[in-house]
MMTF fields as JSON, N, C-alpha, C and O atoms, coordinates in Angstrom:
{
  "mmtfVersion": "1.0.0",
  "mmtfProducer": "UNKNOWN",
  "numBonds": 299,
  "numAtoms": 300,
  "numGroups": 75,
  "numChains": 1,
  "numModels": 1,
  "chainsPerModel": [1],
  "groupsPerChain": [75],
  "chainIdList": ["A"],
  "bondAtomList": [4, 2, 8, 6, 12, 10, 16, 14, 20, 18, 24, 22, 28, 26, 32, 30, 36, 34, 40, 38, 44, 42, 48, 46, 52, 50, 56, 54, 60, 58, 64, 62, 68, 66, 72, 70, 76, 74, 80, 78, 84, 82, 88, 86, 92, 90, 96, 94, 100, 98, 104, 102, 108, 106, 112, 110, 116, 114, 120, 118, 124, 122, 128, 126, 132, 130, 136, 134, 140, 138, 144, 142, 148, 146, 152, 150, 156, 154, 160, 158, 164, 162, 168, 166, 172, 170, 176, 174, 180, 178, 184, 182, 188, 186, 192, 190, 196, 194, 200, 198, 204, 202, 208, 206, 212, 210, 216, 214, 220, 218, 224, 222, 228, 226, 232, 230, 236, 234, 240, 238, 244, 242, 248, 246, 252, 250, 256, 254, 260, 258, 264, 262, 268, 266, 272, 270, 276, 274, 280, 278, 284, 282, 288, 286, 292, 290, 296, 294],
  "bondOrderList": [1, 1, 1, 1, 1, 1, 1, 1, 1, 1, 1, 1, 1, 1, 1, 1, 1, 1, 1, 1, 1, 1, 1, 1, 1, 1, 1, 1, 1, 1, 1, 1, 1, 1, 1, 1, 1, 1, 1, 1, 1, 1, 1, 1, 1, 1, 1, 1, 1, 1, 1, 1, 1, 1, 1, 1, 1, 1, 1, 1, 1, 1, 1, 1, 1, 1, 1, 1, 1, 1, 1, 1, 1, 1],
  "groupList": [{"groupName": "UNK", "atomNameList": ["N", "CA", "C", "O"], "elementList": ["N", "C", "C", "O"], "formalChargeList": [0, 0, 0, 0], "bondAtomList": [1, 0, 2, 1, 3, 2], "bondOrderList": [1, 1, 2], "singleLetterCode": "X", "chemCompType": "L-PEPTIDE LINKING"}],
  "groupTypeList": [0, 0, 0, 0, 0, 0, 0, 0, 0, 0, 0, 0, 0, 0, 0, 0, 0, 0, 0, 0, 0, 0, 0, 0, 0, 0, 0, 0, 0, 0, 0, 0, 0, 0, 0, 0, 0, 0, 0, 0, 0, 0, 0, 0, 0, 0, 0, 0, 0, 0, 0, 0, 0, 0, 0, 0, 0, 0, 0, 0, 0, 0, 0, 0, 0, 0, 0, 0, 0, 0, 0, 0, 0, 0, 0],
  "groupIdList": [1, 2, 3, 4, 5, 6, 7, 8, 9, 10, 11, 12, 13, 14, 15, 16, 17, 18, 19, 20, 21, 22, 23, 24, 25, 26, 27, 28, 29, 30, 31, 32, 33, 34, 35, 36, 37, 38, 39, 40, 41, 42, 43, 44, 45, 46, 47, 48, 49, 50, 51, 52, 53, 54, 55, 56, 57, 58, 59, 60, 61, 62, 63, 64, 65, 66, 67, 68, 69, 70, 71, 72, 73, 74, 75],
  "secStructList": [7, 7, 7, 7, 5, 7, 6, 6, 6, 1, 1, 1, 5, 7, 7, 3, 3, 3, 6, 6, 6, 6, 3, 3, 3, 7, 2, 2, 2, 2, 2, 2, 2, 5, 6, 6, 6, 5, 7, 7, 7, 6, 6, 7, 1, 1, 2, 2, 2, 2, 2, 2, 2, 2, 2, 2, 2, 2, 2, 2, 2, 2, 2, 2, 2, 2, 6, 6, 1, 7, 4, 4, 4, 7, 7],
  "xCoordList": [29.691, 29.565, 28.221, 27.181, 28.355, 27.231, 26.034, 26.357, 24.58, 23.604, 24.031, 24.661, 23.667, 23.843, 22.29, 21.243, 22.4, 21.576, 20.427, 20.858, 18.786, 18.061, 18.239, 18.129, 18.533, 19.078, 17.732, 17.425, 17.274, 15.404, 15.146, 14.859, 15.296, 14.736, 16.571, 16.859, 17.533, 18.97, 18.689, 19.626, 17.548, 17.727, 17.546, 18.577, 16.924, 16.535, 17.856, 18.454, 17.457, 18.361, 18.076, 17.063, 18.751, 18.286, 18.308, 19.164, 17.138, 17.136, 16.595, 16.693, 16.05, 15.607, 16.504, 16.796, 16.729, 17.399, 16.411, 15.353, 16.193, 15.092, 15.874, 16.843, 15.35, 16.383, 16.089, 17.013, 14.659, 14.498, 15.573, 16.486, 15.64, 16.826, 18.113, 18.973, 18.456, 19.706, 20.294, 21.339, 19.336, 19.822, 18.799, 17.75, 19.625, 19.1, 17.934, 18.168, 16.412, 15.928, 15.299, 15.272, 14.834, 14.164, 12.81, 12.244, 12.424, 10.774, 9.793, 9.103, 9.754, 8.575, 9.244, 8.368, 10.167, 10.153, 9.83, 9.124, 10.164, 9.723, 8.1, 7.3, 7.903, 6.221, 5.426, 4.518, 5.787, 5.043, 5.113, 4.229, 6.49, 6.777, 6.372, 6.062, 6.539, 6.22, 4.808, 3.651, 5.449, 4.013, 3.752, 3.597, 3.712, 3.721, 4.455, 3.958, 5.638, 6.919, 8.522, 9.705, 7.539, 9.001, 8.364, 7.287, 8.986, 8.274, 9.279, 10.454, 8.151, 8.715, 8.629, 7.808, 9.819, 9.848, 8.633, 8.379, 8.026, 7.341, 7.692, 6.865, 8.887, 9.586, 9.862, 10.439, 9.314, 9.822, 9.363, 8.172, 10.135, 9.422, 8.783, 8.118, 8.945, 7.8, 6.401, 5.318, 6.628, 4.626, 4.037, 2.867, 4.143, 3.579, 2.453, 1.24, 3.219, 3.054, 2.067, 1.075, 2.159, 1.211, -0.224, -1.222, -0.213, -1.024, -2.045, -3.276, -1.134, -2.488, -2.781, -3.653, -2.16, -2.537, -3.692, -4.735, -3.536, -4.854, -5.501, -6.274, -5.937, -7.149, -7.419, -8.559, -6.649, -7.314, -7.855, -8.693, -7.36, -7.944, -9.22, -10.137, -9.52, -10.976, -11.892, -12.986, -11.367, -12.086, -13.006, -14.168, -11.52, -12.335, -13.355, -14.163, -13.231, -14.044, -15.61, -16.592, -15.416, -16.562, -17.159, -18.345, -16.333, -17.233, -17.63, -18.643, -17.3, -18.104, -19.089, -19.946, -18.789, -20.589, -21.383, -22.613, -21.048, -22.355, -22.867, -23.959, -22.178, -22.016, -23.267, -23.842, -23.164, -24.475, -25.986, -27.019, -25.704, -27.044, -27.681, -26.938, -28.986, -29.284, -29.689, -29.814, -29.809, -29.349, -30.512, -30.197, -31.426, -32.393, -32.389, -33.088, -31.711, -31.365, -30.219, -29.786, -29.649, -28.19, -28.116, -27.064, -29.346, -29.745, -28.846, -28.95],
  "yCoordList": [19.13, 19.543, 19.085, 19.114, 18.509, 18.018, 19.154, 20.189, 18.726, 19.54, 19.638, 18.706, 20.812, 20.774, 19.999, 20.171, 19.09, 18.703, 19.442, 20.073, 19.351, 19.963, 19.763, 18.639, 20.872, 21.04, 20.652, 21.114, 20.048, 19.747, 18.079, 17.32, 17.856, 16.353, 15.715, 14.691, 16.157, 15.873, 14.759, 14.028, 14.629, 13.535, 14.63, 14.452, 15.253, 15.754, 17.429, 17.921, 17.709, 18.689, 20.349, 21.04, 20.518, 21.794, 22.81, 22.879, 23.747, 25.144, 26.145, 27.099, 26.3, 27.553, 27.53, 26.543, 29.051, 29.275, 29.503, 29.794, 29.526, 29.623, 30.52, 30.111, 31.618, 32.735, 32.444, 32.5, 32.091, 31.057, 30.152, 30.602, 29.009, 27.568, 28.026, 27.439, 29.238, 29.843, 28.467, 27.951, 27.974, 26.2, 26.403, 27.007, 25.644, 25.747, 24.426, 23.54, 24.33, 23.342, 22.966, 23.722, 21.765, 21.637, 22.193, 22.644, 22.151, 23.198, 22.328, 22.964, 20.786, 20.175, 20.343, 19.793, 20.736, 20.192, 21.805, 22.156, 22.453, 24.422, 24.356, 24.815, 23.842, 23.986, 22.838, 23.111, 22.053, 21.422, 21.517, 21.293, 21.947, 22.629, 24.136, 24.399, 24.884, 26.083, 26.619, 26.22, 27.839, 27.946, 26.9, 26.841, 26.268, 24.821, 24.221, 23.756, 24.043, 23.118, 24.347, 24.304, 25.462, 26.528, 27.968, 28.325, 28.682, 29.726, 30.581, 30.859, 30.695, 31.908, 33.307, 33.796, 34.017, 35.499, 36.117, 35.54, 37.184, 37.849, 38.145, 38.353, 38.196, 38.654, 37.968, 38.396, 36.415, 35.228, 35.284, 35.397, 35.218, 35.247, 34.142, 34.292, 32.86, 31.897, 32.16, 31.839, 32.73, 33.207, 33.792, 33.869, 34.358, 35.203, 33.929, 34.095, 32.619, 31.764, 31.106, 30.543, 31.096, 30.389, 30.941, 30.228, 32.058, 33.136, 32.877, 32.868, 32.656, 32.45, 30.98, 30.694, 29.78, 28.584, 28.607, 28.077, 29.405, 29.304, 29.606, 29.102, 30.675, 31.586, 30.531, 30.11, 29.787, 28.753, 27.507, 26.839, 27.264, 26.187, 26.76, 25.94, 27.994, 28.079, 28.328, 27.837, 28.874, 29.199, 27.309, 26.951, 26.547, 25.408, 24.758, 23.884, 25.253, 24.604, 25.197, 24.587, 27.113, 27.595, 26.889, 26.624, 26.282, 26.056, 24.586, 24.431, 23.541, 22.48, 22.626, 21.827, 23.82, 23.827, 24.808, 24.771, 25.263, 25.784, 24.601, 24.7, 23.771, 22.545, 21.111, 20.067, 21.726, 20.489, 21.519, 21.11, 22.835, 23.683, 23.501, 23.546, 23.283, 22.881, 24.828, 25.772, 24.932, 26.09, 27.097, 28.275, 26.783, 27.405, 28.209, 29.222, 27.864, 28.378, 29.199, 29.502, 29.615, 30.053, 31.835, 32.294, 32.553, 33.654, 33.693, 34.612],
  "zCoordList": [-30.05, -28.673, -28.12, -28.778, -26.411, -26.4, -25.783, -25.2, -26.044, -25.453, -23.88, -23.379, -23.096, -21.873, -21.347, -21.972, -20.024, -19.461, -18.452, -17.488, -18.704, -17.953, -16.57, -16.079, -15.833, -14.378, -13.527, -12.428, -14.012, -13.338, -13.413, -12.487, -14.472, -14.387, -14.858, -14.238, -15.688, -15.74, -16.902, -17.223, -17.475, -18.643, -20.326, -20.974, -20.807, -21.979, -21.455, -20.499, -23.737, -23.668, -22.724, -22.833, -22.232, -21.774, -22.803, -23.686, -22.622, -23.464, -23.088, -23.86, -22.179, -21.739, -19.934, -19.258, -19.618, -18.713, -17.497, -18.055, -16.114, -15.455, -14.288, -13.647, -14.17, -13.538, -12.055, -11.244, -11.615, -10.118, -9.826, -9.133, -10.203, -10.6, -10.642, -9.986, -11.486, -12.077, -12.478, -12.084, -13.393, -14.264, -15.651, -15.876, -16.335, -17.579, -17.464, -16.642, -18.509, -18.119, -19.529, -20.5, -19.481, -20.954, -20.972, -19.976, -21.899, -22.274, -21.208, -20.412, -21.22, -20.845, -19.254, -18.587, -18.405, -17.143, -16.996, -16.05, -17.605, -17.547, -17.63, -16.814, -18.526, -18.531, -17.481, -16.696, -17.617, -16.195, -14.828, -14.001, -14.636, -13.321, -12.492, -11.33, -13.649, -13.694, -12.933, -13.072, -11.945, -10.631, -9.938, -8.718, -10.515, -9.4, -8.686, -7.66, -8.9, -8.022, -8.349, -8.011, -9.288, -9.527, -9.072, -9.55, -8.246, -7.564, -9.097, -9.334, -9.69, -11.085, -10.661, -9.885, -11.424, -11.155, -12.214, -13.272, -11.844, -12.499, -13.707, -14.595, -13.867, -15.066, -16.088, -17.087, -15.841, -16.167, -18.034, -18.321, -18.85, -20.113, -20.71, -21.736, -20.072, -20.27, -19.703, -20.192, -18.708, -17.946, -18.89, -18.514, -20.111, -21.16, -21.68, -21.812, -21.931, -22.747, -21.559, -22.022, -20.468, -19.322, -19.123, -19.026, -19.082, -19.17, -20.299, -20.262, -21.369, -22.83, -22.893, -23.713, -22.09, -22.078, -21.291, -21.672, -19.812, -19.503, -19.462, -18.646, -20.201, -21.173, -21.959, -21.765, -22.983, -23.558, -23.123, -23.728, -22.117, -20.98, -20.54, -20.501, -20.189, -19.479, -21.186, -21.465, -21.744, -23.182, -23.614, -23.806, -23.58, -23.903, -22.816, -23.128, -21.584, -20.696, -20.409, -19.987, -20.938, -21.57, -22.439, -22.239, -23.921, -24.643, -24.508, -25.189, -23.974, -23.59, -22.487, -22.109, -22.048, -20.769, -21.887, -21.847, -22.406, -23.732, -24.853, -25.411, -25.038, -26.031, -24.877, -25.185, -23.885, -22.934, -23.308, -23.838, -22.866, -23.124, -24.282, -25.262, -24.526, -25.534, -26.172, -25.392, -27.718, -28.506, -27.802, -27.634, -27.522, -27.765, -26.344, -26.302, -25.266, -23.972, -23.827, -22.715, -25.001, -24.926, -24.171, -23.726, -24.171, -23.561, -22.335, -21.523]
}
């Protein structure tokens, strides 16, 4: 049986369902789209996963502006 097609971009397998779309979509057109070009429900159980991406996005952007300070200024 074949994979059903992502209702977003219509080329890769779909697997996650997007209750906005009411279409199934693949992970990468869910995650790149997502808040951005997909008005997501609050409820959405991928935003969990968005949420800690960009905690880790500012985390790493903390630690390269501490990584220019030289050690002895870190106060």
């Amino acid at each position: 049986m074949a994979k059903p097609k992502c209702g977003y971009c219509g080329q890769k397998a779909a697997k996650r369902y997007c209750p906005s779309l009411d279409k199934l979509l693949c992970p990468v057109c869910c995650g790149t789209n997502r808040l951005k070009n997909i008005s997501c429900k609050d409820d959405c159980r991928y935003l969990d996963h968005e949420e800690y991406q960009q905690k880790v996005r500012k985390q790493k952007e903390f630690n390269a502006i501490l990584a220019e300070i030289p050690h002895s200024e870190h106060n």
